[in-house]
C-alpha positions as CSV (number, residue, x, y, z in Angstrom):
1,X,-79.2,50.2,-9.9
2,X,-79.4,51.8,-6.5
3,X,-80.3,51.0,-3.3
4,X,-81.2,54.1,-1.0
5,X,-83.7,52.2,1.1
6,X,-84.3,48.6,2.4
7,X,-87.2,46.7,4.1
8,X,-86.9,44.3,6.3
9,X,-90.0,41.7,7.3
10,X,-88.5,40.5,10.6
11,X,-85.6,41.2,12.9
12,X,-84.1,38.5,14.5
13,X,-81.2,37.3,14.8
14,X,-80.2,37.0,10.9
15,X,-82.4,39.8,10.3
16,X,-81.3,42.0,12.5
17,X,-77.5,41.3,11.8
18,X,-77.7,42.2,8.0
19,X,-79.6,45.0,8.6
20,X,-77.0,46.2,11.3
21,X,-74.9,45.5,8.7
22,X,-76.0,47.5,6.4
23,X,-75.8,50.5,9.0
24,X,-72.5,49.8,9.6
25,X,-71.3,49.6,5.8
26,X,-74.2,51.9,4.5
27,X,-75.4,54.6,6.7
28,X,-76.8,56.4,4.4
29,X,-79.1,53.8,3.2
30,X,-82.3,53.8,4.9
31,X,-84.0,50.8,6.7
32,X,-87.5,50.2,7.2
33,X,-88.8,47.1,9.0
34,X,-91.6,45.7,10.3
35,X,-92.0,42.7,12.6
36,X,-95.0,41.6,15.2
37,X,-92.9,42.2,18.3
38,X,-93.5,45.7,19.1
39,X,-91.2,46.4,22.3
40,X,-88.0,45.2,19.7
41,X,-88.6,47.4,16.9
42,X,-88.6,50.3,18.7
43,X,-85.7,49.2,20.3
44,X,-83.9,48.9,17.0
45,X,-85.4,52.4,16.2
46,X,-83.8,53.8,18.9
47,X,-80.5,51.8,18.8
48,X,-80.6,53.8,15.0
49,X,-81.0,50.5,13.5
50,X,-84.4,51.3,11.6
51,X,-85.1,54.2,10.6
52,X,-89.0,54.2,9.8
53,X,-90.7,51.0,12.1
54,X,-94.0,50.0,10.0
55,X,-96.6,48.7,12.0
56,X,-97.9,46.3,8.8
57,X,-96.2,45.0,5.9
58,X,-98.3,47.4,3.1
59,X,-98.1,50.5,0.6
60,X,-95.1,52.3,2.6
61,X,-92.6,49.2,1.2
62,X,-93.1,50.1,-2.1
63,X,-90.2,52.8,-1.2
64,X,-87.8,49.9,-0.7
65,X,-85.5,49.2,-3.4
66,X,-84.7,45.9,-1.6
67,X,-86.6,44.0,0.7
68,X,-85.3,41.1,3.2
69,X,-87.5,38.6,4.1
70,X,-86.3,37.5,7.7
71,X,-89.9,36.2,9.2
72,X,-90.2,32.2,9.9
73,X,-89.7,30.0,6.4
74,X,-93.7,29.1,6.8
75,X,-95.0,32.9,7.2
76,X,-92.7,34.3,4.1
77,X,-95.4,32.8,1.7
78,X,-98.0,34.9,3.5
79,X,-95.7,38.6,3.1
80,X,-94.8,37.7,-0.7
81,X,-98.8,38.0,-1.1
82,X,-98.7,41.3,0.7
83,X,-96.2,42.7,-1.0
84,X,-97.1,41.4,-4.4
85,X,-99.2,44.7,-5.3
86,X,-97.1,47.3,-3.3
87,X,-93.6,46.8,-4.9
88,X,-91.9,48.9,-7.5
89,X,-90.9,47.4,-10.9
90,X,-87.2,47.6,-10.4
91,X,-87.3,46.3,-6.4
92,X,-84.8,43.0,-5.1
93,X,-87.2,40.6,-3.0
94,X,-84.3,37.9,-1.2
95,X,-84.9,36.4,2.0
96,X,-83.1,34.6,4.5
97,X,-84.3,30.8,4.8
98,X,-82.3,28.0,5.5
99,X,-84.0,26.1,2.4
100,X,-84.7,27.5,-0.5
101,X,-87.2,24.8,-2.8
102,X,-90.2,26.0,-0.9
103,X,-89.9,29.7,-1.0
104,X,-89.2,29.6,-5.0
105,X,-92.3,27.9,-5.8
106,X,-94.1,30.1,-3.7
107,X,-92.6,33.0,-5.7
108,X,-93.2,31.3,-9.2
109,X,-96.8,30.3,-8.4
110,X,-97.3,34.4,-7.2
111,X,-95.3,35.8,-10.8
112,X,-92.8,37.3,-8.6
113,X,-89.6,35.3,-10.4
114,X,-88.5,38.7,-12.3
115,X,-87.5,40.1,-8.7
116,X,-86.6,37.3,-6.8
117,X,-83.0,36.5,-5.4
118,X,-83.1,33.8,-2.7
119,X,-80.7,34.3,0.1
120,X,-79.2,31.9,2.6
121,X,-76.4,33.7,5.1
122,X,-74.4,30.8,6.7
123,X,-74.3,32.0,10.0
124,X,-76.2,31.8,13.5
125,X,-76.0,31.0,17.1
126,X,-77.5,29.3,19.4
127,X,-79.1,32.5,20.7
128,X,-81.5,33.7,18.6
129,X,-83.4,37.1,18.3
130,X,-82.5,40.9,17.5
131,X,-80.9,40.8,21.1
132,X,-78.2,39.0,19.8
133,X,-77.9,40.7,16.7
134,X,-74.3,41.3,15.4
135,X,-73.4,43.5,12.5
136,X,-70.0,40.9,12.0
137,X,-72.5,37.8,12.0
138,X,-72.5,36.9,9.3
139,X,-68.6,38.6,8.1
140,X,-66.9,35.6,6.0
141,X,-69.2,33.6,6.4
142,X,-70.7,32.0,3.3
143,X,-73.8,34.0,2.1
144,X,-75.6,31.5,-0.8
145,X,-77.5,33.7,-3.5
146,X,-80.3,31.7,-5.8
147,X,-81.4,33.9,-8.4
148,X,-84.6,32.9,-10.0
149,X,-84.7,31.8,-13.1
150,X,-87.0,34.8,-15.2
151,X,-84.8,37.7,-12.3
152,X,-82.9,39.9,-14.7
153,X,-78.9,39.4,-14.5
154,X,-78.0,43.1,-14.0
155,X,-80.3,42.4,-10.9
156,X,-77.8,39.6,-9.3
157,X,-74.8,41.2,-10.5
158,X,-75.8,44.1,-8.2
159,X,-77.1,42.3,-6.0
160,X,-74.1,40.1,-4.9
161,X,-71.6,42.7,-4.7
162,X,-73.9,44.4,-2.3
163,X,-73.7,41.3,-0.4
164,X,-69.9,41.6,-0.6
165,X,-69.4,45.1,0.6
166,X,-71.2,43.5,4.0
167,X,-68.2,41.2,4.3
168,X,-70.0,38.2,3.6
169,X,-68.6,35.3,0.9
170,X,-71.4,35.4,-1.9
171,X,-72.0,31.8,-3.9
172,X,-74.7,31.8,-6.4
173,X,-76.2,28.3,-6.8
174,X,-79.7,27.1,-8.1
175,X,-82.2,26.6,-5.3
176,X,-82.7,23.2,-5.7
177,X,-78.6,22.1,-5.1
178,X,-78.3,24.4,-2.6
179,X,-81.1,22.5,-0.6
180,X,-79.5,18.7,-1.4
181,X,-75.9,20.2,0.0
182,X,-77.5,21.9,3.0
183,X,-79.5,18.7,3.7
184,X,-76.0,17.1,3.9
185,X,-74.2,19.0,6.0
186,X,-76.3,21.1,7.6
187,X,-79.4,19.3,8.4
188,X,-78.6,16.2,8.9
189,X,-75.8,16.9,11.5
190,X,-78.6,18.6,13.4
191,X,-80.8,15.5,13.4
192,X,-77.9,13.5,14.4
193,X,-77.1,15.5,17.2
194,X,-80.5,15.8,18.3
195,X,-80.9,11.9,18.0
196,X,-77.5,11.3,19.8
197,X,-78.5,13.5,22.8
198,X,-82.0,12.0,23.4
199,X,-80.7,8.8,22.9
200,X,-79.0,9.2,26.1
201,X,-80.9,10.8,27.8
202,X,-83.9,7.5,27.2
203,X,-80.5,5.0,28.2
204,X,-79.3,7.4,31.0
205,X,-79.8,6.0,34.7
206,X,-81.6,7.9,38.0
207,X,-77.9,8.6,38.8
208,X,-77.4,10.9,35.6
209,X,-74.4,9.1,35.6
210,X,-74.3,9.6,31.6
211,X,-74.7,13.5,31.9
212,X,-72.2,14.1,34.1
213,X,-69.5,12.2,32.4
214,X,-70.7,13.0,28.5
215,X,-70.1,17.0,29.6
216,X,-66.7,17.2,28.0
217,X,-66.1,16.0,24.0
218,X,-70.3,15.0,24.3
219,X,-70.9,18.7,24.4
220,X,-69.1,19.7,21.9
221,X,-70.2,17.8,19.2
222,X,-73.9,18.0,20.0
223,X,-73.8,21.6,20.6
224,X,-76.2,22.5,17.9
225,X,-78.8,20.4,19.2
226,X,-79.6,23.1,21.1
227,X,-80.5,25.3,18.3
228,X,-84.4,26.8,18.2
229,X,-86.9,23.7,17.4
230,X,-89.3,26.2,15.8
231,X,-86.4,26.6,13.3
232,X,-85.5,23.1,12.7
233,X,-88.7,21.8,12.8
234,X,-89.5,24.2,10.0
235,X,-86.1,23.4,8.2
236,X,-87.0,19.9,8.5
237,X,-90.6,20.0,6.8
238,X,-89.4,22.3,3.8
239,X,-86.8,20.2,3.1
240,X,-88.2,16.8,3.3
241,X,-87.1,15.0,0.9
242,X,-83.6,16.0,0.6
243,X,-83.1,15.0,4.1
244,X,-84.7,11.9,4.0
245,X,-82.3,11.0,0.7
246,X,-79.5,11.7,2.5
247,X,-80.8,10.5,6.0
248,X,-81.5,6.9,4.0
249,X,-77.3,6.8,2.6
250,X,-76.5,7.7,6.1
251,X,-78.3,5.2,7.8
252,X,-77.3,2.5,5.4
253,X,-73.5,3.5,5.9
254,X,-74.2,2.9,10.0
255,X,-75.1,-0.4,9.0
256,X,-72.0,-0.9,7.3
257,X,-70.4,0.1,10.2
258,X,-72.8,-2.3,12.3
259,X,-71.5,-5.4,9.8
260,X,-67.9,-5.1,10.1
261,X,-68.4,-4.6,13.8
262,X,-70.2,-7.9,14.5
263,X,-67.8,-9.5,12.0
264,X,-64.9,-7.6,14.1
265,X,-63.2,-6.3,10.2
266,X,-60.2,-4.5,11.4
267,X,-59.5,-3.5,8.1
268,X,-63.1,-2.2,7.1
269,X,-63.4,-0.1,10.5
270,X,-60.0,1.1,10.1
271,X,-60.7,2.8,6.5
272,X,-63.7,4.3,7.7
273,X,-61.7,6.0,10.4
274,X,-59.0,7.0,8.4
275,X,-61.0,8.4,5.3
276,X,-63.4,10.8,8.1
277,X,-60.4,12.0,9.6
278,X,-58.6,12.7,6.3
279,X,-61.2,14.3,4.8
280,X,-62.4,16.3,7.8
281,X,-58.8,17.6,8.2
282,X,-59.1,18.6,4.6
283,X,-61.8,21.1,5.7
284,X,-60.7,24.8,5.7
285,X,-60.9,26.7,8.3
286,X,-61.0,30.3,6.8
287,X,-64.4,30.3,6.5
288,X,-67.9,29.8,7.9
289,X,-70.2,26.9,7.1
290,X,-73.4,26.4,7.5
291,X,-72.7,25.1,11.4
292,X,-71.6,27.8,13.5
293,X,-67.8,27.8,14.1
294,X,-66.9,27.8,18.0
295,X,-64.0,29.8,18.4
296,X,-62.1,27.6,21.7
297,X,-58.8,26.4,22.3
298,X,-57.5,24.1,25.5
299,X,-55.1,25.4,27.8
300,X,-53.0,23.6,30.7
301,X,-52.3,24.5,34.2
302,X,-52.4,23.4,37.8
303,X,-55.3,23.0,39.5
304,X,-54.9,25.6,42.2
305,X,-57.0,28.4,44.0
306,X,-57.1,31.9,41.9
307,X,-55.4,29.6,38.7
308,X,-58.5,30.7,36.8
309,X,-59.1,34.1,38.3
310,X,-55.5,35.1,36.8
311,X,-55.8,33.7,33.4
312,X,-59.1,35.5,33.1
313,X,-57.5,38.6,34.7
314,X,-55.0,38.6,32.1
315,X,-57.1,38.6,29.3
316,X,-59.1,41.3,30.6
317,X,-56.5,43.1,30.8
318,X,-55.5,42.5,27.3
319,X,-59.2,43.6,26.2
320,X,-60.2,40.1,25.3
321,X,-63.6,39.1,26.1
322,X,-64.5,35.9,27.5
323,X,-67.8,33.6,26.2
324,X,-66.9,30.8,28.5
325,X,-64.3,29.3,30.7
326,X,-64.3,25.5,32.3
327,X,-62.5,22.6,33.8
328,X,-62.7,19.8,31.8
329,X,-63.3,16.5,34.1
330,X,-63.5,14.5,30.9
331,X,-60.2,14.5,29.2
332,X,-60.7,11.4,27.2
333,X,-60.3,13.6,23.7
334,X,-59.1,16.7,25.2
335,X,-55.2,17.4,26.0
336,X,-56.0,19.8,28.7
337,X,-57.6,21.1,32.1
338,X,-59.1,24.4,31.0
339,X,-61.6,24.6,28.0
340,X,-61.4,28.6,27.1
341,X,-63.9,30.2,24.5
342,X,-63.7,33.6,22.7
343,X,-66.5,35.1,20.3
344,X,-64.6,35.7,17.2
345,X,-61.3,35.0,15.8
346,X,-60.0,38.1,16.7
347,X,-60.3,37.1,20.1
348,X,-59.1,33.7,19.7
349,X,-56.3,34.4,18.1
350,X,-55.3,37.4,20.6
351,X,-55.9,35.0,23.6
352,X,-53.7,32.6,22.6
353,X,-50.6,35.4,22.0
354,X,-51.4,36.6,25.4
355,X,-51.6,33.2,27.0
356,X,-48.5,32.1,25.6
357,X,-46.2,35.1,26.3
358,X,-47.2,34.0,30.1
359,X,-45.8,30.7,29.0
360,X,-49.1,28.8,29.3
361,X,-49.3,25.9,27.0
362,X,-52.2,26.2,25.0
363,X,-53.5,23.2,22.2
364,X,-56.0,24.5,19.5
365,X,-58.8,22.8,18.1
């Protein structure tokens, strides 16, 4: 098999990364795309991104030798039909969908199974659209691949090393256990946050006395509750029931939690600490999940004028680039003053050698 040219149905932010991606790897594949936002596909036409912008998904994609489905989880449905009677015999259909139950039906009720591999790229922000496209998005971070079942397996062992050579982690699983593990510890964690951060904002007083203090360790852990609610919403609905399985085991263990607290069971509470924080240290850190990593570390220094004008200064002159810099006010988890954040690794780890050959003492995450 070759690829020499791929489609793309949507380009946001998952979209457009792979196919930037793909230009970066692969220039001399070619990229055709379509999406209903006319202003940003000719601004990915001009960037060189796409190399033909179609102005319908029709006849001209049965050029593609591959076509990504990027489009909202509830409109992919709508573009298999479409593309049903336009596709070659030999052409990859994948898509990008954070669940995966939903869009394999649809492609067993349309006969498509002989050229569909589903695709699930763990990676994101919480920006979203081809603005914030990277080409490195989605570079070590997992990239799950479920093959259906009648999709021949020359296909998918093409297929995933093509996935490879973008610098992604390819994992082939079957559709439905990709969905109960995402459920776990993707989706859930985002209904948690969201549920933690309206919580108090309903107990929260006139004073905002709540906001100002929660700013700190709050943030941190509820950052993805700021993630699209188009997208979650979606997520949430295709995925129902494995949510509400694992929403049900998570509620009862809060009422565990609940029991030995009115019984005041020092020894219960203390093994559900101790078992979260062994097992959470037992996480690796080498690659991405399904919950974007935030690349930050915590730094101390005296609260003077210019004390955060030269640190910045210093990393720019060292070429690192800064995604955010703050004072901490609530230290009550946190070891330092300054909270500094970088947008990869590479800058993370750079920052800190820079930081501490100035003899700043810096604590990592």
């Amino acid at each position: 098999m070759k690829i020499e040219t791929v489609g793309f149905v949507g380009l946001g932010l998952i979209g457009g990364s792979i196919a930037k991606a793909i230009k970066t790897f692969h220039p001399e594949i070619q990229i055709m795309a379509y999406m209903r936002t006319t202003d940003t596909l000719i601004e990915a036409a001009n960037e060189g991104t796409v190399d033909i912008a179609c102005t319908a998904v029709d006849s001209q994609f049965g050029a593609c030798d591959c076509i990504f489905l990027c489009a909202p989880v509830s409109t992919n449905g709508m573009y298999l039909e479409r593309l049903k009677p336009v596709i070659k015999d030999n052409c990859i259909l994948t898509d990008v969908g954070s669940t995966k139950t939903d869009i394999h039906e649809k492609v067993i009720a349309l006969g498509l199974e002989e050229h569909f591999i589903g695709g699930h790229p763990m990676a994101g922000s919480e920006k979203t659209g081809y603005a914030n496209a990277k080409p490195h998005l989605i570079e070590n971070a997992y990239y799950i691949i479920t093959p259906s079942a009648k999709v021949p397996r020359e296909a998918v062992e093409f297929f995933v090393p093509f996935i490879s050579s973008l610098k992604a982690l390819p994992l082939v699983l079957d559709y439905r256990q990709h969905d109960f593990i995402t459920a776990s510890v993707s989706h859930l964690p985002h209904l948690i946050a969201s549920s933690l951060v309206n919580l108090v904002h309903q107990l929260d007083g006139k004073e905002e006395l709540m906001k100002q203090i929660a700013a700190g360790g709050f943030k941190d852990i509820t950052r993805i509750a700021s993630s699209s609610p188009e997208m979650w919403q979606q997520i949430c609905i295709t995925n129902k029931s494995n949510i509400i399985q694992v929403l049900d085991l998570y509620l009862e263990c809060l009422t565990n939690v609940r029991d030995q607290l009115k019984m005041e069971d020092a020894d219960g509470l203390y093994r559900f600490f101790e078992t979260s924080r062994d097992y959470r240290n037992s996480i690796p850190d080498s690659s991405a999940g399904p919950i974007k990593k935030m690349y930050a570390f915590y730094c101390d220094m005296v609260d003077e004028a210019g004390g955060v004008a030269v640190l910045s200064t210093i990393l720019a002159a060292g070429g690192v680039s800064l995604k955010n810099i703050g004072i901490i006010h609530n230290r009550e988890f946190e070891e330092a003053v300054l909270k500094v954040e970088l947008y990869d690794e590479d800058s993370y780890r750079k920052a800190i050698a820079l930081l501490r050959k100035y003899r700043y003492t810096i604590y990592e995450r």
